[in-house]
N, CA, C and O atoms as a GROMACS GRO file, in nm:
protein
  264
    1UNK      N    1  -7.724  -4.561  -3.442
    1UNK     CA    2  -7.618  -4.549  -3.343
    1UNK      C    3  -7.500  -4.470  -3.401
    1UNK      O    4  -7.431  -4.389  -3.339
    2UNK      N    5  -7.485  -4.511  -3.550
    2UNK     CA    6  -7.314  -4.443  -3.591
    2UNK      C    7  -7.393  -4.277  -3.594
    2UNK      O    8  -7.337  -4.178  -3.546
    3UNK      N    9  -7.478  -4.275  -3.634
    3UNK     CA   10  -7.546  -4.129  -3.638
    3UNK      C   11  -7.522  -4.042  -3.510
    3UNK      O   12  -7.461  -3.936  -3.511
    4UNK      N   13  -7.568  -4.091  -3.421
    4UNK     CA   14  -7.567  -4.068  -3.291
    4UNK      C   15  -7.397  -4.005  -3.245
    4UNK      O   16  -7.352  -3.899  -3.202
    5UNK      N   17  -7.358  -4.102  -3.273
    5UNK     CA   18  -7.195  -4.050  -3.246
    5UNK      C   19  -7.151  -3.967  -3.336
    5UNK      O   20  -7.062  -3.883  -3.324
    6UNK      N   21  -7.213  -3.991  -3.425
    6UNK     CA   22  -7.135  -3.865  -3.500
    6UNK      C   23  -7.149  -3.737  -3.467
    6UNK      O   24  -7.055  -3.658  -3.453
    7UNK      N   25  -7.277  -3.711  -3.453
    7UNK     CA   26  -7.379  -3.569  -3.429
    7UNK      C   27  -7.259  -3.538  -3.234
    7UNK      O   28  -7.208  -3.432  -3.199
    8UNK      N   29  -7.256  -3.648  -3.170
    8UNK     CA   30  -7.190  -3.593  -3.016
    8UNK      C   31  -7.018  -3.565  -3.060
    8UNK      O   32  -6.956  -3.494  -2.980
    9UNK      N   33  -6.957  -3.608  -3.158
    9UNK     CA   34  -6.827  -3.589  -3.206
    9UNK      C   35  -6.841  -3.445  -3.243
    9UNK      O   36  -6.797  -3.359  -3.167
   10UNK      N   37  -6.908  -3.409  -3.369
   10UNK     CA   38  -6.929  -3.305  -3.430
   10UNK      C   39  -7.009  -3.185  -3.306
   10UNK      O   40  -7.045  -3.087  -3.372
   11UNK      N   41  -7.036  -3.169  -3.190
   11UNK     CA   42  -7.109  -3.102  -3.109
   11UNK      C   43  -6.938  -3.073  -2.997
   11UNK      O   44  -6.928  -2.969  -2.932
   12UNK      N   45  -6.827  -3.175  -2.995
   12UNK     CA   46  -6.789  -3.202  -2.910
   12UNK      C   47  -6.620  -3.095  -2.985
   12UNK      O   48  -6.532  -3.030  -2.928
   13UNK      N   49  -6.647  -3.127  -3.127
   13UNK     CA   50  -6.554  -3.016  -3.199
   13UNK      C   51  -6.617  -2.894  -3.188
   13UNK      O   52  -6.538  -2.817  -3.133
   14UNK      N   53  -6.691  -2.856  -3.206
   14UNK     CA   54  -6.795  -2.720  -3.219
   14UNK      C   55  -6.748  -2.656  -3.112
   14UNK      O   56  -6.679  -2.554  -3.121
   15UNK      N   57  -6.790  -2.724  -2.973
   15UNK     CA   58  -6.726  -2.638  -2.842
   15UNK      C   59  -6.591  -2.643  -2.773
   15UNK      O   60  -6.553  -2.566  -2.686
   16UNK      N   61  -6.517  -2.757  -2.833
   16UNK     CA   62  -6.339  -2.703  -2.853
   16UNK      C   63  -6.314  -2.577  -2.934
   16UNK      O   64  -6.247  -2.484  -2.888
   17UNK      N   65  -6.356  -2.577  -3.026
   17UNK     CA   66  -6.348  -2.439  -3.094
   17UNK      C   67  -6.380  -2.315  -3.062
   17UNK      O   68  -6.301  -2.220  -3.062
   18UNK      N   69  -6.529  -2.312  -3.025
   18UNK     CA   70  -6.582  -2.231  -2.981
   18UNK      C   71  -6.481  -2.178  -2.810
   18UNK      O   72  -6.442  -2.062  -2.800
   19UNK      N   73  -6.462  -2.246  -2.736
   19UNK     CA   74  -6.378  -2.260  -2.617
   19UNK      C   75  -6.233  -2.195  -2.644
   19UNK      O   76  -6.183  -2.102  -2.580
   20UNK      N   77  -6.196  -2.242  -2.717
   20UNK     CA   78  -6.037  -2.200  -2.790
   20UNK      C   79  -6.028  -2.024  -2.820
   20UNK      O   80  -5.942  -1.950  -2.773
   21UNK      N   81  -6.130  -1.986  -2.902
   21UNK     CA   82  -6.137  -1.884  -2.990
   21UNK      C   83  -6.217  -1.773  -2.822
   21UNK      O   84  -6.181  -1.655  -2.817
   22UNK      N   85  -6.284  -1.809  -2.742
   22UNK     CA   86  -6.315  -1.734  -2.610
   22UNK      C   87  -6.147  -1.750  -2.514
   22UNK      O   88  -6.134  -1.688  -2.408
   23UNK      N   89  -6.093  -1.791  -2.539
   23UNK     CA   90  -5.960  -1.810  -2.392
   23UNK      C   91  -5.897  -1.730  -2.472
   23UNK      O   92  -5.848  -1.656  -2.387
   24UNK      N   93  -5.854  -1.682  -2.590
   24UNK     CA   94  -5.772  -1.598  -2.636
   24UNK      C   95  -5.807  -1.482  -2.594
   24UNK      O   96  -5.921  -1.435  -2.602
   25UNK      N   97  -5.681  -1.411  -2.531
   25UNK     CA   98  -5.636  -1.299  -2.436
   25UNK      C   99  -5.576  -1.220  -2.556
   25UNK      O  100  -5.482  -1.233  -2.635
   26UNK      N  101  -5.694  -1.114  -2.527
   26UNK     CA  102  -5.644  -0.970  -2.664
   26UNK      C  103  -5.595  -0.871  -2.536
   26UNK      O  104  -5.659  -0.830  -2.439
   27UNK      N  105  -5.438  -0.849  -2.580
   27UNK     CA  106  -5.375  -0.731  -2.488
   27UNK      C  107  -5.406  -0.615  -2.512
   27UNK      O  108  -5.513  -0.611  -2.573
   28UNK      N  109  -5.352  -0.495  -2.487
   28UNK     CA  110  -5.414  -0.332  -2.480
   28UNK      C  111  -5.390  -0.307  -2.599
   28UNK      O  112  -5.457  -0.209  -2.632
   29UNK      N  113  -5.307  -0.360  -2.711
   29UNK     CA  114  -5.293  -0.297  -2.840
   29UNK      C  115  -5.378  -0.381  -2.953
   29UNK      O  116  -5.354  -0.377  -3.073
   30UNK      N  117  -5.505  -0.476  -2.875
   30UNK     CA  118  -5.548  -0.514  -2.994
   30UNK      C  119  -5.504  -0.616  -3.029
   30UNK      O  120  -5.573  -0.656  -3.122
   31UNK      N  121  -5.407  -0.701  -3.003
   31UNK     CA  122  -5.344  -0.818  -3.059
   31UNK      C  123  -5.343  -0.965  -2.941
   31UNK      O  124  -5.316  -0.992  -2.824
   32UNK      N  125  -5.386  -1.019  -3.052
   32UNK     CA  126  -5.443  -1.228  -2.967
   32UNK      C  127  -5.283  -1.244  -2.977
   32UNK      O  128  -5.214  -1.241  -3.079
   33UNK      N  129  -5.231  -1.266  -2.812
   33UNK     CA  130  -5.135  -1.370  -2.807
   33UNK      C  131  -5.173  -1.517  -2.875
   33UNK      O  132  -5.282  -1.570  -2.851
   34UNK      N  133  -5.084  -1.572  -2.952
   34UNK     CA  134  -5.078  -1.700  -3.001
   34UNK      C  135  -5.146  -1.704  -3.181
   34UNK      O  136  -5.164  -1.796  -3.260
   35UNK      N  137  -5.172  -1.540  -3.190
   35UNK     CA  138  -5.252  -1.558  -3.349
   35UNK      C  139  -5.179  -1.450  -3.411
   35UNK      O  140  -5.120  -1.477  -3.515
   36UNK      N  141  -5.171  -1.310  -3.357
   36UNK     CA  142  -5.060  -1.176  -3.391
   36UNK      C  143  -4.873  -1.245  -3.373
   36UNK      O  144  -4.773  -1.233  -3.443
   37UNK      N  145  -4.903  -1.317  -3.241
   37UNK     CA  146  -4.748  -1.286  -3.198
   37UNK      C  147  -4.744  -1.419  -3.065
   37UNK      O  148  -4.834  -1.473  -3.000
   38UNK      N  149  -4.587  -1.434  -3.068
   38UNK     CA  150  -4.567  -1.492  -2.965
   38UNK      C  151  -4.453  -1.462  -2.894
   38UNK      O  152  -4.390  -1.396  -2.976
   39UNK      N  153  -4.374  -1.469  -2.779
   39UNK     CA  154  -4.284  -1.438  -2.654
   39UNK      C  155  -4.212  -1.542  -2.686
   39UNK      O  156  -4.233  -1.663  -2.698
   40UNK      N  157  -4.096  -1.453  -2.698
   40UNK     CA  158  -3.950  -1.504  -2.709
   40UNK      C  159  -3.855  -1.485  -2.581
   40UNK      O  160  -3.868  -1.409  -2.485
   41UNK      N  161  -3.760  -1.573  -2.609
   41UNK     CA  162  -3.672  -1.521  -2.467
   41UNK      C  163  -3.524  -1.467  -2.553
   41UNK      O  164  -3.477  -1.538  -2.642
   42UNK      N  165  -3.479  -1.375  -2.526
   42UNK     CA  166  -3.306  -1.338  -2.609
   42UNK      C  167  -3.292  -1.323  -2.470
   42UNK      O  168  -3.355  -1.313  -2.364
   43UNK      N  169  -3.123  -1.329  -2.543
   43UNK     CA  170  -2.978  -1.285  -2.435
   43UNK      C  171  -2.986  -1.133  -2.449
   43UNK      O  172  -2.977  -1.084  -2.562
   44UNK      N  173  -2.998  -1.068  -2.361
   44UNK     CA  174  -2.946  -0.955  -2.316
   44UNK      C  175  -2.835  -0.915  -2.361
   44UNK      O  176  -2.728  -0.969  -2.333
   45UNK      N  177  -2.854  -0.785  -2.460
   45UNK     CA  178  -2.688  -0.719  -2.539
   45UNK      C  179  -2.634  -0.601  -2.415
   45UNK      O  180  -2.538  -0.524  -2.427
   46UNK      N  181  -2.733  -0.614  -2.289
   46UNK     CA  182  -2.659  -0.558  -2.166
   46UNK      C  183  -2.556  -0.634  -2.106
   46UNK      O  184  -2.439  -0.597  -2.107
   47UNK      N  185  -2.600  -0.753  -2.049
   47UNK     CA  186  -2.552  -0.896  -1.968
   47UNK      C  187  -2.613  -0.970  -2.028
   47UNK      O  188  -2.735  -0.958  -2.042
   48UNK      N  189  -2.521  -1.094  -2.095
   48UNK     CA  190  -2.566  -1.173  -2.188
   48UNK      C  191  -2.563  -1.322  -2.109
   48UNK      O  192  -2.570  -1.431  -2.166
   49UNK      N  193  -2.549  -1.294  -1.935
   49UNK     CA  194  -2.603  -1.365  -1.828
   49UNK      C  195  -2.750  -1.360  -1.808
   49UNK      O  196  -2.816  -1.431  -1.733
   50UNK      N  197  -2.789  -1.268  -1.885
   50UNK     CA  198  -2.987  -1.229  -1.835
   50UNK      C  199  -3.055  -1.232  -1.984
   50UNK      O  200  -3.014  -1.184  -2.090
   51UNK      N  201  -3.177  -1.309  -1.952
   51UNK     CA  202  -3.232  -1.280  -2.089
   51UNK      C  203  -3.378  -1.177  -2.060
   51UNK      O  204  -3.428  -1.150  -1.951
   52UNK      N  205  -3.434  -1.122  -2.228
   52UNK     CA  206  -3.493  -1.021  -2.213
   52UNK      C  207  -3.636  -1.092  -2.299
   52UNK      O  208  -3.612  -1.132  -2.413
   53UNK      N  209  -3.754  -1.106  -2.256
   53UNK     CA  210  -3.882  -1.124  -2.375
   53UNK      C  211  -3.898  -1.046  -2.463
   53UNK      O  212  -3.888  -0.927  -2.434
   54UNK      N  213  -3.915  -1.069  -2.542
   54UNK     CA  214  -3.957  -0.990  -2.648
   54UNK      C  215  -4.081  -1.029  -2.691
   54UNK      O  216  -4.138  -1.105  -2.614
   55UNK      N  217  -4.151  -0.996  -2.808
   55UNK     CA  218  -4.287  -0.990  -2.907
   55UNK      C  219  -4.230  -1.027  -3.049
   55UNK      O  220  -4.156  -0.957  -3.118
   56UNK      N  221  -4.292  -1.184  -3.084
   56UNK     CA  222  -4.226  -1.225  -3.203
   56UNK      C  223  -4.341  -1.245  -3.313
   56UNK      O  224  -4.424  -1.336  -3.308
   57UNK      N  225  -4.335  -1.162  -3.397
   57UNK     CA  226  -4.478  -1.103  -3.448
   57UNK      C  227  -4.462  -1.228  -3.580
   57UNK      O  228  -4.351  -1.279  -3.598
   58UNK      N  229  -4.589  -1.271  -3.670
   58UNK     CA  230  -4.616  -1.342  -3.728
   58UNK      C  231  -4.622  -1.291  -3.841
   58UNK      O  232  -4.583  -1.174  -3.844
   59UNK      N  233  -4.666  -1.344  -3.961
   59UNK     CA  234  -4.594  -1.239  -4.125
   59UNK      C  235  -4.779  -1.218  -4.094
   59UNK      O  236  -4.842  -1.243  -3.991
   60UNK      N  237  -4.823  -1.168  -4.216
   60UNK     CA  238  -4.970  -1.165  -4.242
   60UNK      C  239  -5.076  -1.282  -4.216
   60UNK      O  240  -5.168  -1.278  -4.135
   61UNK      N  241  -5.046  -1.372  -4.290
   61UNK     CA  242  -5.145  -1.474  -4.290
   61UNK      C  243  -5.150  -1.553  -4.147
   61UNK      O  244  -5.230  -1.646  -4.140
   62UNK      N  245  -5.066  -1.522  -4.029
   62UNK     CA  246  -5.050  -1.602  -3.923
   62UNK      C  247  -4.980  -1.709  -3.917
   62UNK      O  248  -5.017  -1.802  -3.846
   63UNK      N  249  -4.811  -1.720  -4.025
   63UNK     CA  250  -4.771  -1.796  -4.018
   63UNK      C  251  -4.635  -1.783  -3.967
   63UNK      O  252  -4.564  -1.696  -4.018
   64UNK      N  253  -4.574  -1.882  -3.845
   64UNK     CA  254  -4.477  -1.836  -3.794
   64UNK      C  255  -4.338  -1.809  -3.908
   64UNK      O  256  -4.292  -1.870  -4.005
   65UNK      N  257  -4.300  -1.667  -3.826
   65UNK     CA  258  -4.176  -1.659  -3.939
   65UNK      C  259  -4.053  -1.748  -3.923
   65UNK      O  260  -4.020  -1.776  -3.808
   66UNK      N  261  -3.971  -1.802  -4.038
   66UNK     CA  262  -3.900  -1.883  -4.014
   66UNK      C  263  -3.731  -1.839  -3.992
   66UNK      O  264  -3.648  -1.926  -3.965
   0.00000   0.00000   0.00000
């Protein structure tokens, strides 16, 4: 029985993963939102009533910059 569950645990990580690594959305330049980079919001140095997104890129290894 503990066998059993283990093997449906370990089958049940396999296709979270597998699932995870397919939903990642590669944009036109080649780069996985959430692994290259992530969307920021700034104040606008036009009207600092409006904010602007930006692209907040990650160092090498994929670790957010601090």
């Amino acid at each position: 029985m503990e066998s059993s569950y283990s093997l449906i645990e370990i089958m049940m990580q396999e296709y979270a993963s597998v699932m995870k690594e397919r939903n990642r959305t590669v944009d036109e330049d080649g780069e996985t939102e959430g692994v290259d980079y992530e969307w920021v919001e700034l104040p606008s140095f036009d009207d600092p009533t409006k904010t602007i997104r930006m692209k907040r890129y990650y160092d090498i290894e994929g670790v957010k910059a601090k």
